[in-house]
C-alpha positions, -999 to +999 in steps of 0.1 A: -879-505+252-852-491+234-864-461+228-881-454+261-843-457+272-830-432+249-856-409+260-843-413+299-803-408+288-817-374+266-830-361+293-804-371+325-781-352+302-800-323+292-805-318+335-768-324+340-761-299+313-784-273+326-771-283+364-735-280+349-745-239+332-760-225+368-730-243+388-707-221+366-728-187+359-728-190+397-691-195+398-681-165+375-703-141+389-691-147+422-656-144+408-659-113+389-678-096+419-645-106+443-620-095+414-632-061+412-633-028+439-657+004+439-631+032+431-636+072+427-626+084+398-636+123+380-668+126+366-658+153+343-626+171+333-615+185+363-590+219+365-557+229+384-564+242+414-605+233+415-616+219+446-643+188+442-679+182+448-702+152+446-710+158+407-676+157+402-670+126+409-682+086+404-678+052+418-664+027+391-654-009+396-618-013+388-598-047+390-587-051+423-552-063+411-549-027+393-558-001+416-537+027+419-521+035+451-536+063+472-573+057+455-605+065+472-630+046+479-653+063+489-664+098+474-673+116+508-638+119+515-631+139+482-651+167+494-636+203+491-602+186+482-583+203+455-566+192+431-528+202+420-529+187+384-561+181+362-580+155+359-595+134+330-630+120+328-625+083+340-592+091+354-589+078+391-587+101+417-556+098+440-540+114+472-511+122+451-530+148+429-545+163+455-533+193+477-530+187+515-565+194+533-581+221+542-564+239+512-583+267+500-590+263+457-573+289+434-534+295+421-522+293+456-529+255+462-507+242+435-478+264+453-449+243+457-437+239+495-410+266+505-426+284+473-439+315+466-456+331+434-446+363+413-454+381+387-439+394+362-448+419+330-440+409+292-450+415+256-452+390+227-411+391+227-406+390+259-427+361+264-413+338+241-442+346+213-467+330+237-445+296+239-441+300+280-469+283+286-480+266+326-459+239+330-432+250+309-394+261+325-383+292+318-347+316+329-349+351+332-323+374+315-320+411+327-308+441+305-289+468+331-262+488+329-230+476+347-220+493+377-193+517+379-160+506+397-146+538+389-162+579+385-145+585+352-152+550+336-185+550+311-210+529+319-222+498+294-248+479+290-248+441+303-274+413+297-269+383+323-294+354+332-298+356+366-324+327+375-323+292+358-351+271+358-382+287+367-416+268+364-441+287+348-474+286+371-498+309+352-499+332+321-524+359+323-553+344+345-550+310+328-533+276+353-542+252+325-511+229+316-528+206+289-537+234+266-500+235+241-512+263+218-494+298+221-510+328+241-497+360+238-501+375+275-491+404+289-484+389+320-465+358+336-470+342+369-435+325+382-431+298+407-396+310+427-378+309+461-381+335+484-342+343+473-350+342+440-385+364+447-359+393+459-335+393+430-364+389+408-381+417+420-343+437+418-339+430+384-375+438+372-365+476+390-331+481+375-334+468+340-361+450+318-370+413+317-367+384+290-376+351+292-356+323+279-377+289+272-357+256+283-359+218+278-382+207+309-358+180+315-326+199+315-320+201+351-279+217+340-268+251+354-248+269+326-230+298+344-219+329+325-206+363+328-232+382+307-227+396+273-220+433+267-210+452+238-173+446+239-176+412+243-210+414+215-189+429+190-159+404+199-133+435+207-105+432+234-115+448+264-093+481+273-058+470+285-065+485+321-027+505+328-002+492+352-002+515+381+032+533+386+060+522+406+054+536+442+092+561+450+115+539+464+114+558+503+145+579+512+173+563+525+191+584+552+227+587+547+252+563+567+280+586+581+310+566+580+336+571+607+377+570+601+397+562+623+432+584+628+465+558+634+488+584+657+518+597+631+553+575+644+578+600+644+607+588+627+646+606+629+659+609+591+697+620+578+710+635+542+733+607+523+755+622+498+771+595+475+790+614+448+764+636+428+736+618+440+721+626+475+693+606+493+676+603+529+675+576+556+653+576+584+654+551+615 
């Protein structure tokens, strides 16, 4: 009897433990299903300015709690959309990163707005030694001669930085930004204004080019006058001489006018007092 009893007990608990595991498995996977959203992210690494297709991109479930803002969805929507910064496999793919739509790929989509691309030849010096790489901020210094204020004055030469604070957008045919190893080019692709685009293209005609790399997060204008060889070989510049006095103008002369008192005419008479004589007039 006893043991017929134990044998009931066993097994109302082994069903209550098995009705107590699929009341849970149930519970969890219909938790984890609610805590987690389909969300597009890049398939493959994806480059600057490359517009996407369906094989670039997959659908991954990502925590709902965490999802980026701007994420997709849904990968139809990411077709022909290009991309203004590259992408790593796994890395979600969001509206920020992405140029406005129907944007055409190539250099021209990661264009700033109000920006314009130029340009510009160098050699392994002028390029920083391959160091001005995309990404990177750069000034440019031009070498000209200084104009002359007057005919008989020599001209010198004067080296001034006349833009601060250029992004670099290409060197050579390369957009690339992740890549930090040095590439000697022999050309340089500039991110500018359209004012800066026109003294650019003025210096570039009356001098020669250098590139000066800067901190990326040094957002200070430095302004100076330029360097030339006076001020290279730390001489006094050429007291300029005073000009001359200008003649004082001529003065006409005042004539002066006198004025004639009519002579008082006076009766006078000799005095003779002993040897002594004298007049009197009344």
């Amino acid at each position: 009897m006893k043991t017929s009893r134990a044998v009931v007990m066993l097994g109302m608990a082994l069903l209550a433990g098995v009705a107590a595991v699929g009341f849970a498995s149930r519970w969890l996977l219909q938790t984890s299903s609610s805590a987690v959203t389909p969300v597009a992210v890049a398939a493959a690494e994806v480059s600057l300015g490359q517009p996407l297709s369906s094989n670039m991109v997959r659908m991954v479930n990502w925590p709902t709690g965490s999802i980026p803002p701007g994420a997709f969805k849904d990968t139809k929507a990411l077709e022909g959309r290009v991309v203004r910064t590259s992408l790593e496999p796994g890395e979600p793919v969001i509206e920020a990163k992405l140029a406005p739509q129907g944007t055409k790929g190539g250099l021209s989509a990661v264009i700033g707005e109000g920006k314009r691309a130029i340009t510009v030849r160098v050699n392994d010096v002028v390029g920083v030694a391959g160091f001005a790489l995309p990404g990177n901020y750069v000034d440019v210094i031009v070498n000209t001669q200084e104009p002359e204020v007057k005919s008989s004055d020599p001209q010198q030469s004067i080296s001034k930085i006349v833009l601060e604070k250029i992004l670099v957008l290409a060197v050579a045919q390369q957009v690339s930004r992740d890549d930090t190893q040095p590439k000697v080019v022999n050309a340089v692709t500039l991110e500018v204004t359209p004012d800066q685009a026109e003294k650019l293209d003025l210096a570039r005609s009356v001098g020669s080019l250098s590139l000066v790399l800067r901190n990326q997060i040094d957002n200070r204008a430095l302004p100076t006058g330029g360097a030339t060889k006076i001020t290279l070989l730390g001489r006094p510049a050429a007291a300029v001489p005073a000009p001359a006095p200008a003649p004082a103008p001529a003065v006409a002369p005042t004539r002066v006018k006198y004025t004639v008192r009519p002579t008082i005419r006076r009766d006078c008479i000799g005095v003779l007092s002993g040897t002594q004589g004298s007049q009197e007039c009344f």
